[in-house]
C-alpha positions in Angstrom: 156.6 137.7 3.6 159.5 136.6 1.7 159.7 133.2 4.1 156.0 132.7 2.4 156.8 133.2 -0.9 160.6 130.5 -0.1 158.1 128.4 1.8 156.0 127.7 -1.8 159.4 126.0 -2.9 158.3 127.7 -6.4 160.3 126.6 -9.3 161.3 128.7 -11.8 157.9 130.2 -13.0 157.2 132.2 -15.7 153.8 132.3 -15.8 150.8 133.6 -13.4 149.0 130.4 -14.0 151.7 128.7 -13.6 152.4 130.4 -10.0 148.7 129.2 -9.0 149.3 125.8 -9.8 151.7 126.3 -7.1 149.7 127.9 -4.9 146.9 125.5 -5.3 149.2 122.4 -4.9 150.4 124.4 -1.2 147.1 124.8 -0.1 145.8 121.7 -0.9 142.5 123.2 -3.0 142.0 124.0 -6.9 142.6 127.6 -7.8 141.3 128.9 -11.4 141.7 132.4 -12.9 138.8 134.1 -14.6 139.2 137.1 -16.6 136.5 138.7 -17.3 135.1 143.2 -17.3 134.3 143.6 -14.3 131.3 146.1 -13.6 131.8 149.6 -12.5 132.3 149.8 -9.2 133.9 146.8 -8.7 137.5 146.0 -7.8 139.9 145.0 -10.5 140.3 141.4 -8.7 138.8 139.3 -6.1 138.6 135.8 -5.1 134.9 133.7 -4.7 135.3 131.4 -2.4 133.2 128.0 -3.8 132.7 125.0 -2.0 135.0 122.7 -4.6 137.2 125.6 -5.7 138.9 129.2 -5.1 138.0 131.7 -8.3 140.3 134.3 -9.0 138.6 137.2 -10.5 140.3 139.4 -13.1 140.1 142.6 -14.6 140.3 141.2 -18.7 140.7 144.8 -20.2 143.9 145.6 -18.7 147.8 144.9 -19.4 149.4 141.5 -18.9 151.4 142.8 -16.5 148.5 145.0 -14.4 146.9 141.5 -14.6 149.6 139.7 -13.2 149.8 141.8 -10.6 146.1 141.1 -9.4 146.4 137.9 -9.5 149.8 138.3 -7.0 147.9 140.5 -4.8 144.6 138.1 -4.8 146.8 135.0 -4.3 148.4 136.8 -1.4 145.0 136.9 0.4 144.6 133.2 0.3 148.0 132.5 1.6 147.7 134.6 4.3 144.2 133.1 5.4 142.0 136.4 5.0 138.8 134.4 3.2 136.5 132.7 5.7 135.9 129.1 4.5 133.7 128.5 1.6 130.1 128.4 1.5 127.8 125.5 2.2 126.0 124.1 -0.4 122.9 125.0 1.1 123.6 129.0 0.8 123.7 128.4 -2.6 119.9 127.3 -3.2 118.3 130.5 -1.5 116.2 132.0 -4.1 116.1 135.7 -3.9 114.4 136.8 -6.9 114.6 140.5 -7.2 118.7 140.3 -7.1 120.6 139.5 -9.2 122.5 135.9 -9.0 126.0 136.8 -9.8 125.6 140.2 -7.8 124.8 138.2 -4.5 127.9 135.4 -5.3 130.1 138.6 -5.8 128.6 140.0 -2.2 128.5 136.4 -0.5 131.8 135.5 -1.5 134.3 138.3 -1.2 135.3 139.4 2.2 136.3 143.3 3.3 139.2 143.0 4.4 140.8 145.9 7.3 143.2 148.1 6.1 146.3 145.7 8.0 145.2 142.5 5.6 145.6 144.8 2.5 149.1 145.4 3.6 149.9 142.4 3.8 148.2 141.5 0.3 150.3 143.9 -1.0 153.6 142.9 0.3 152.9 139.6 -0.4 151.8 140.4 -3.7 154.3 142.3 -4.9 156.9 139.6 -3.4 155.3 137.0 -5.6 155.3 139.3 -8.7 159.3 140.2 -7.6 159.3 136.1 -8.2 157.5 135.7 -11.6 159.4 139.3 -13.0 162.6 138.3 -12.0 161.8 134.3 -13.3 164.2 133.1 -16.3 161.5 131.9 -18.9 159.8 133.1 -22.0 156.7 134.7 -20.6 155.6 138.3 -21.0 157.0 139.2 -17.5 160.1 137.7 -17.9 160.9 139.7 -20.7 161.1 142.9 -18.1 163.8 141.0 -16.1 166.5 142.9 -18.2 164.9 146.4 -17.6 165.3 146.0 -13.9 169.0 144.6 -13.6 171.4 147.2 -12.8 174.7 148.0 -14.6 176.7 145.3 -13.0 174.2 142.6 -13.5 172.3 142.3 -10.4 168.7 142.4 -9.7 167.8 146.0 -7.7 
């Protein structure tokens, strides 16, 4: 996973938007966060897969750093290929009138991923966080880069 994360060529980042626009540049297709409070019952991030764009859900009512983290984690699953291509345009007109709109986008556009694609969501995730914590910069999670050197100034 780390070959992924060196493969991005990311420069010094100290931002999660900042990491997308990287992201999005490598994979050739526009990336935007959107916070928002998500329902009960949903997960705290996902990513809808549009025709002209990739959304990264967010969880809004959380720390900066939980939210960074989700964004890691859902970036991770694009890398790694685990969406199925977007939509057709087409998909998009059927009219089903007794459900809700934004409930059958949230249905239509997330996949379920196994337990293995997870893993490596995670790994990938947290490798990409390990990149933005560890980033020199003035951004909230660069200000924990100091809390997790050890005594004789090295990154554990």
């Amino acid at each position: 996973m780390r070959a992924v994360a060196r493969d991005l060529r990311l420069p010094p980042l100290s931002t999660v938007e900042e990491l997308c626009d990287a992201v999005s540049a490598h994979l050739d297709r526009p990336i935007r966060i959107a916070p928002r409070r998500m329902r009960v019952g949903e997960p705290s991030g996902f990513v809808e897969r549009l025709p002209a764009e990739d959304v990264v859900h967010v969880e809004q009512e959380t720390s900066g750093l939980h939210r960074a983290h989700i964004v890691c984690h859902e970036l991770a699953h694009l890398l790694c290929g685990h969406l199925s291509a977007p939509p057709d345009r087409d998909a998009e007109r059927v009219e089903l009138p007794t459900i809700d709109p934004d409930m059958v986008r949230l249905v239509l556009g997330r996949s379920h991923y196994d337990d293995a694609a997870e893993e490596e969501a995670e790994v990938l995730g947290a490798e990409l966080m390990r990149v933005l914590v560890l980033a020199p910069g003035a951004g909230t999670t660069s200000q924990l880069a100091p809390a997790l050197e050890h005594r004789k100034g090295q990154h554990v």
